[in-house]
KEZAKOL-340777 format. One line per field, with one value per residue (C-alpha): residue in one letter; chain; x, y, z. Coordinates in pm, whole numbers. Each point is the difference from the previous one (the first is absolute). Example, Ala and Ser with C-alpha at 12.3 -4.5 7.8 and 13.67 -1.06 7.14 Angstrom:
2
aa <- A; S
ch <- A; A
X <- 1230; 137
Y <- -450; 344
Z <- 780; -66
//
This chain:
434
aa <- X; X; X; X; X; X; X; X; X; X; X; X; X; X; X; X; X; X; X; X; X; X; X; X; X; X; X; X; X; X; X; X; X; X; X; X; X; X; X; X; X; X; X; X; X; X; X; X; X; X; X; X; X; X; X; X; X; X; X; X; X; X; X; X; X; X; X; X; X; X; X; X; X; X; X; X; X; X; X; X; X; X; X; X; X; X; X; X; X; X; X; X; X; X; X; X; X; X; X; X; X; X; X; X; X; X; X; X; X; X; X; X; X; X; X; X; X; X; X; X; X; X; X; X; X; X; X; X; X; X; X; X; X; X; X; X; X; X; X; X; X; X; X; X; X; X; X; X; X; X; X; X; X; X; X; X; X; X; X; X; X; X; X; X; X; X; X; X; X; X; X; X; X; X; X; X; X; X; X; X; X; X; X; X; X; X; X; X; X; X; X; X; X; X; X; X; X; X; X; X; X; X; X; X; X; X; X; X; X; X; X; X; X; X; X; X; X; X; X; X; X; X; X; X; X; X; X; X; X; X; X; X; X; X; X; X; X; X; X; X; X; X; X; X; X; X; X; X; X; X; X; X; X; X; X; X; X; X; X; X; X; X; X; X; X; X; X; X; X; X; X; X; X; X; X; X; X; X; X; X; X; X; X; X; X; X; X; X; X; X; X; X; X; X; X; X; X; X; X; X; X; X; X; X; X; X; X; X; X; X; X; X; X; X; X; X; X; X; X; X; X; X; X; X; X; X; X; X; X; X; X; X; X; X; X; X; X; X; X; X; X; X; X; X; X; X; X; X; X; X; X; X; X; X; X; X; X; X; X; X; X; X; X; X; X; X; X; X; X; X; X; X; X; X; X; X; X; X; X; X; X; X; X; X; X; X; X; X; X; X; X; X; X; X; X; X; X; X; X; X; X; X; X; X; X; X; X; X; X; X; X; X; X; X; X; X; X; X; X; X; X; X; X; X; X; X; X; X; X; X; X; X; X; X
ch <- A; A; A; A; A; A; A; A; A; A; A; A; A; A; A; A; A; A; A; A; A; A; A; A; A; A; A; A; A; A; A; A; A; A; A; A; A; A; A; A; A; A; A; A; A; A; A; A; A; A; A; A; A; A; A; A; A; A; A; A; A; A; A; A; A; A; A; A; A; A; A; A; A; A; A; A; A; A; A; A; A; A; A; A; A; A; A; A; A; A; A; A; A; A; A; A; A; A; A; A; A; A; A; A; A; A; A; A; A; A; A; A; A; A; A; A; A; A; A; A; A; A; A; A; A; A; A; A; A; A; A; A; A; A; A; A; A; A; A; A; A; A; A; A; A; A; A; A; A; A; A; A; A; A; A; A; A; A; A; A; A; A; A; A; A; A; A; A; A; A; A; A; A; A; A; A; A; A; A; A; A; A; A; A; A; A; A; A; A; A; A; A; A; A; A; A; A; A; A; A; A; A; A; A; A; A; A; A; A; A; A; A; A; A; A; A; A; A; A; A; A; A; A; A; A; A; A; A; A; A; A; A; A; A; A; A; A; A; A; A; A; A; A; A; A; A; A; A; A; A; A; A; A; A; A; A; A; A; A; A; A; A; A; A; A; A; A; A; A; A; A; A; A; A; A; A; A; A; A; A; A; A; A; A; A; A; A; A; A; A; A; A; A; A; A; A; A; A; A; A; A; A; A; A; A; A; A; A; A; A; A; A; A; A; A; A; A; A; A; A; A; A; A; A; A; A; A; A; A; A; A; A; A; A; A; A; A; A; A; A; A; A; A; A; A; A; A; A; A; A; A; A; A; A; A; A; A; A; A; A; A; A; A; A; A; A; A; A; A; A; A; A; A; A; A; A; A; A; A; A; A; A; A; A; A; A; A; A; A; A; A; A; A; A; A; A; A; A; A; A; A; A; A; A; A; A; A; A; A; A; A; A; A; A; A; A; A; A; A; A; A; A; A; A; A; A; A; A; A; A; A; A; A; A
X <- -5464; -239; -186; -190; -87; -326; -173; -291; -323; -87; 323; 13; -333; 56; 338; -199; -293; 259; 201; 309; 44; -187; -218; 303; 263; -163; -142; 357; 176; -235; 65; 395; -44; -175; 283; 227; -117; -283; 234; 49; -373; -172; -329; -143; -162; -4; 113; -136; 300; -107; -389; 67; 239; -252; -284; 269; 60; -379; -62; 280; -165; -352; -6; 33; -355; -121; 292; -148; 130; 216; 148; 338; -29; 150; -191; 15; -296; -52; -11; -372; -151; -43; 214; -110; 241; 179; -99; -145; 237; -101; 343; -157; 140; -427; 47; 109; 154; -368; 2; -315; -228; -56; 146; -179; -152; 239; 277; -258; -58; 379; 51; -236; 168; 304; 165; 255; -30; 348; -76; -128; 172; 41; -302; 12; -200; -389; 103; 58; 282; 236; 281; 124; 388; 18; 192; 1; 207; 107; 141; -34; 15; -287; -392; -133; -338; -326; -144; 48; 347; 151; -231; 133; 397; -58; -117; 239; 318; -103; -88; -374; -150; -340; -78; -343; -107; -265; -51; -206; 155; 349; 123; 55; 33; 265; 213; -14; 105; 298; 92; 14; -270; -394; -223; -416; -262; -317; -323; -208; -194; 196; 78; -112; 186; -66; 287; 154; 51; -92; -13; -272; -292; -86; 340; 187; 101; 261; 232; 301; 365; 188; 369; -236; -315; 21; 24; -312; -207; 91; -67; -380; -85; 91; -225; -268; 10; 12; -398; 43; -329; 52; -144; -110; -150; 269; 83; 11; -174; 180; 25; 217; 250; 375; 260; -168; -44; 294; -87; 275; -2; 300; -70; 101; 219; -251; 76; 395; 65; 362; 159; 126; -328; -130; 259; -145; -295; 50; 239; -283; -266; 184; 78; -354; -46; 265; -245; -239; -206; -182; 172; -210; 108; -298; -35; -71; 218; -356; -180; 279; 112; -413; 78; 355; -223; -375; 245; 178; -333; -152; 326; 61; -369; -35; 349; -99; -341; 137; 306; -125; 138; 337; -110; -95; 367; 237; 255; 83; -30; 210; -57; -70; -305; -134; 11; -229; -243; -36; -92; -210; -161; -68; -170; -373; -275; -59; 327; 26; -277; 93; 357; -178; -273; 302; 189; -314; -47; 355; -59; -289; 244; 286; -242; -63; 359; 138; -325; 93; 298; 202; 260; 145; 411; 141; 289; 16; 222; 108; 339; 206; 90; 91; 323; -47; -253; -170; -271; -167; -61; -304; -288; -181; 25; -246; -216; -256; -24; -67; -226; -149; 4; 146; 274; 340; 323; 348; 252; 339; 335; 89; 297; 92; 321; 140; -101; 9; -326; -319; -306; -304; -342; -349; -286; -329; -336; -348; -82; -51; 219; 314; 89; 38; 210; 218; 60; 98; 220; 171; 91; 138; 230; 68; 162; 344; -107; 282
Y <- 1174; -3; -268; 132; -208; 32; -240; 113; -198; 41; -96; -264; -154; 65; -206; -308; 1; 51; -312; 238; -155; -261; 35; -213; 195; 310; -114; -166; 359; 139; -224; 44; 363; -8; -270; 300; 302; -71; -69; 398; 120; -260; 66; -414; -217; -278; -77; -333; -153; -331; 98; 319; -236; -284; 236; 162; -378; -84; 365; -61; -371; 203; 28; 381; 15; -66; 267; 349; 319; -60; -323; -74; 351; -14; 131; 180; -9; 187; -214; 151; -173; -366; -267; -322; -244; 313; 125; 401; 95; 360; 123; -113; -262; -95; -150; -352; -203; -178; 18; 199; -228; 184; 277; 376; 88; 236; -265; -282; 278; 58; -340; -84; 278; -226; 149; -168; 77; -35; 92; 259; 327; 201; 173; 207; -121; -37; 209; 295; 224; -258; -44; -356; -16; 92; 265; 252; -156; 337; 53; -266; 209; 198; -139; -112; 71; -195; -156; -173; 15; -369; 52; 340; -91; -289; 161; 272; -212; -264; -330; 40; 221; -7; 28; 4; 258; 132; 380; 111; 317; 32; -383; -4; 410; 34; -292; 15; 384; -116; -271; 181; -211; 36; -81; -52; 73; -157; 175; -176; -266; -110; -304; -247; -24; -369; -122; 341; 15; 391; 260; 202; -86; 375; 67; -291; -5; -214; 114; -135; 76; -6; 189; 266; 123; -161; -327; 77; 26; -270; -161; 201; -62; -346; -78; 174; -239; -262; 116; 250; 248; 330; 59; 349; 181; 204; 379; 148; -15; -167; 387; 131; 252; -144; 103; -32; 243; -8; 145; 9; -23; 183; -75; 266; -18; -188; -317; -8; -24; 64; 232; -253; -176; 359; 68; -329; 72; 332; -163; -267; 302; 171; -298; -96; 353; -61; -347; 264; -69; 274; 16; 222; -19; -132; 142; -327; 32; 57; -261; -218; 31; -83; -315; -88; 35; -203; -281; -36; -8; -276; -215; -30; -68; -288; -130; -98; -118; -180; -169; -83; -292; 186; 297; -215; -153; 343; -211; -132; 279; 317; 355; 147; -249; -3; 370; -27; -206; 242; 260; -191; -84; 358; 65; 18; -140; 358; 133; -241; 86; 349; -89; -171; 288; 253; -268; 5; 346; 27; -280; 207; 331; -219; -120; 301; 108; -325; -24; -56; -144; 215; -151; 166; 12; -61; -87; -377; 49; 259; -17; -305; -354; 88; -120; -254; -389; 81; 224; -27; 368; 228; -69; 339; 46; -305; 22; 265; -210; -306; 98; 143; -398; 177; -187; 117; -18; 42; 140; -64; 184; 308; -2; 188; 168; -14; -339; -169; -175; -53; 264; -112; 196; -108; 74; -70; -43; -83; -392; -65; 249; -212; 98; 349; -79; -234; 207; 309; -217; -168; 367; 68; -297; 18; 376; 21; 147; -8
Z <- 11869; -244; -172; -316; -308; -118; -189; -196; 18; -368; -173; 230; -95; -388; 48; 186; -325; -254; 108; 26; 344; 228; 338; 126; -99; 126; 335; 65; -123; 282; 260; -113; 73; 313; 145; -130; 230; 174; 277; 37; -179; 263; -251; 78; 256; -138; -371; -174; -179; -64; -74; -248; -209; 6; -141; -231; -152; -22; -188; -274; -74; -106; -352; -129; -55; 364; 163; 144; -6; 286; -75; 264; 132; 345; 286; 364; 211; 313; 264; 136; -353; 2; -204; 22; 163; 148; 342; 52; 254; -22; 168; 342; 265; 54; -352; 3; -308; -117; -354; -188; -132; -340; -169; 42; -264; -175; 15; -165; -240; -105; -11; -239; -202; 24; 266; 229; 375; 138; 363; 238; 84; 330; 129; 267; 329; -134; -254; 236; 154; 170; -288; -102; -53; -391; -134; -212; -347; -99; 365; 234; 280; -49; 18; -336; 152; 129; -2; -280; 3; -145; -296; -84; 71; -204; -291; 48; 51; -344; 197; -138; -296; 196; 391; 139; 297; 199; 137; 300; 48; -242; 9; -388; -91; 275; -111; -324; 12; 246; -222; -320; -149; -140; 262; -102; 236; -168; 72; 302; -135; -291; 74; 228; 316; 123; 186; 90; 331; 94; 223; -126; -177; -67; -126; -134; -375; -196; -163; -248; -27; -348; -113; -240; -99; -340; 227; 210; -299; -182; 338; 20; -337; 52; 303; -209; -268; 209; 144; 260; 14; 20; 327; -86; -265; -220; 182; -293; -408; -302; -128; 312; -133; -5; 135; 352; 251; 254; 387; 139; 461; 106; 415; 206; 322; 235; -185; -1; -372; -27; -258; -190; -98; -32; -278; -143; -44; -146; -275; -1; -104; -229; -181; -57; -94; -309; -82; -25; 295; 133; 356; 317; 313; 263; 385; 176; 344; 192; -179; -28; 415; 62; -215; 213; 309; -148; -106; 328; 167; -233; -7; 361; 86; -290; 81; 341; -64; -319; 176; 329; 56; -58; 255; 250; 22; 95; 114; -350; -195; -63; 224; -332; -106; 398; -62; -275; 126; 337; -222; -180; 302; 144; -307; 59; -311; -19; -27; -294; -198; 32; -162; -260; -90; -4; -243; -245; -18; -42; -324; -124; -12; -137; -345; -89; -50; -162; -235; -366; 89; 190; 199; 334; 18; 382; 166; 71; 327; 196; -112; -114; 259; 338; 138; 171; 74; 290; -190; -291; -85; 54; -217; 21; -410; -95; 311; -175; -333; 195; 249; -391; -124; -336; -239; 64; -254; 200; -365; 68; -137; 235; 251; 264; -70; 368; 60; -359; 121; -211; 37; -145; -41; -12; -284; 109; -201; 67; -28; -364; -141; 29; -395; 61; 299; -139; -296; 193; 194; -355; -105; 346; 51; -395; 51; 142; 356; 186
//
């Protein structure tokens, strides 16, 4: 069965400042859709009935003046990112029900846009392989990916316009791909990651989940305004040539892209190429299998040392995270520091191609959801760009005939040239791709 009805961020938030509806009508049409299906979708945790409605009714008594950008827009949050008077369960039985003391820093952040936190949604374990019980709302037999998985298949099914994520390895690309919705990977180091609970501190990024592009940057631009840095210095001049430069990664057999994401991409180059982009195909399957195997090396050695606690209880944790940390733990320091030295020359290699805004096409999956809740999908598309720490659009809007399932690809930039990326990823989603 599916269970699709987008909502979209921005017309959302316009509605909310333009008095055409109040933060409690909103939050309550929210928490009226999530009674609705999330018996089947399974996207939440823990949803905050009584405190979302309560903010909702202290935000519509602020005068008009004193409302942000986000005033009464409901919320998911990942349930690895703190919420104050919610516990961080992190999808693990080690977690008990203690309440966080103070909101992470993202959430503080989007609520003093005027944001409205309704709950937390299904992580897998530690934000890791071992799936939660959500479905896929498109098909609720089939994974919607991890591992953040409620925040995607609540975007996806209309219960939120905005979910928050993290990614390691693929734990926004992957779902957001599988759940037919936008998925952004923010560069490492863009914004502060204080009450995250993580798994690497090499590799960790957040990320955000929104129905379109056009939502996601009325969602970047907003957090800009409201004072986040650009952590890096701009990738490319104010004089870089438009339409961007298009490389386009078409990965060979080693990496198990099926033919239907193949046929994806191809429609997904040549309809850049009609936006006039300059498209050239890239050979990366060397580069990009050294990648797969650096950032396997530096996640399982940081996840152990990182969650030791966790690693030193096997008993109460899933084979696939005990896996983890044993590999992590046959890793020698020098093993690691070679993964790391092969990741930066790999980073050196990678600026020179996406200089003056370039941005690199990929597939964001292998193919589209698995059947099936026991996995989460393989995450072998995203590993090279995050072992890279680089920024990471998932475009929604193709579908695999067979299946009728959402494939999404990935554009990818250096850190600071977000504009060219999000611009060649408005054209895409813009053109009828399917």
């Amino acid at each position: 069965m599916r269970h699709i009805a987008p909502q979209s961020l921005e017309k959302t938030a316009q509605s909310l400042i333009g008095g055409e509806a109040t933060a409690v009508e909103t939050v309550r049409r929210a928490l009226d859709r999530i009674a609705e299906v999330d018996a089947e979708v399974r996207a939440w945790v823990e949803v905050d009935r009584d405190g979302s409605l309560a903010e909702a009714e202290r935000l519509d008594r602020l005068p008009a003046a004193e409302r942000g950008p986000l005033h009464g827009v409901p919320i998911g949050v990942k349930d690895i990112i703190d919420v104050a008077g919610l516990p961080t369960r992190c999808g693990s039985q080690l977690r008990d029900g203690t309440p966080a003391a103070a909101d992470a820093a993202i959430v503080a952040r989007l609520r003093g846009l005027g944001a409205v936190v309704l709950g937390k949604t299904v992580t897998t374990e530690f934000a890791y392989f071992s799936p939660g019980p959500t479905a896929n709302p498109h098909d609720t037999s089939r994974t919607p990916g991890g591992s953040s998985s409620g925040s995607a298949a609540a975007v996806a099914a209309g219960m939120v316009p905005l979910a928050l994520g993290t990614q390691t390895a693929a734990s926004v690309a992957r779902p957001a791909a599988y759940c037919g919705v936008t998925g952004f990977v923010t560069a490492r180091g863009t914004h502060p990651e204080d009450g995250i609970t993580g798994l690497s501190r090499s590799l960790d990024s957040l990320g955000f989940l929104t129905v379109s592009v056009a939502d996601m940057d009325f969602l970047r631009r907003t957090l800009a305004g409201a004072g986040a840095a650009a952590a890096f210095p701009a990738a490319c001049p104010a004089s870089a040539p438009a339409p961007a430069t298009v490389l386009s990664w078409v990965p060979g057999g080693n990496f198990g892209v099926e033919p239907a994401m193949l046929a994806a991409l191809e429609r997904a180059e040549r309809e850049l190429a009609a936006l006039g982009h300059p498209v050239q195909r890239l050979d990366f399957d060397e580069r990009g299998a050294g990648l797969v195997d650096a950032h396997s090396v530096i996640m399982a050695y940081d996840a152990v040392r990182l969650r030791s606690a966790e690693a030193a209880r096997p008993e109460a944790i899933s084979p696939q995270l005990a896996a983890l940390f044993e590999a992590g733990s046959a890793v020698s320091d020098a093993g690691y520091a070679a993964a790391h030295g092969f990741v930066a020359g790999q980073l050196a290699w990678i600026r020179a191609q996406l200089a003056y805004g370039t941005v690199l096409l990929a597939p964001a999956a292998q193919g589209p959801a698995p059947e099936g809740l026991d996995a989460t999908g393989a995450p072998v598309m995203s590993r090279p760009w995050q072992a890279l720490g680089l920024p990471v659009l998932v475009v929604p809007g193709l579908t695999d005939p067979d299946t009728a399932m959402p494939l999404g690809v990935q554009l990818v930039s250096l850190p600071g040239a977000e504009d060219a990326l999000f611009t060649v990823a408005a054209g895409l989603q813009q053109r009828p791709i399917n």
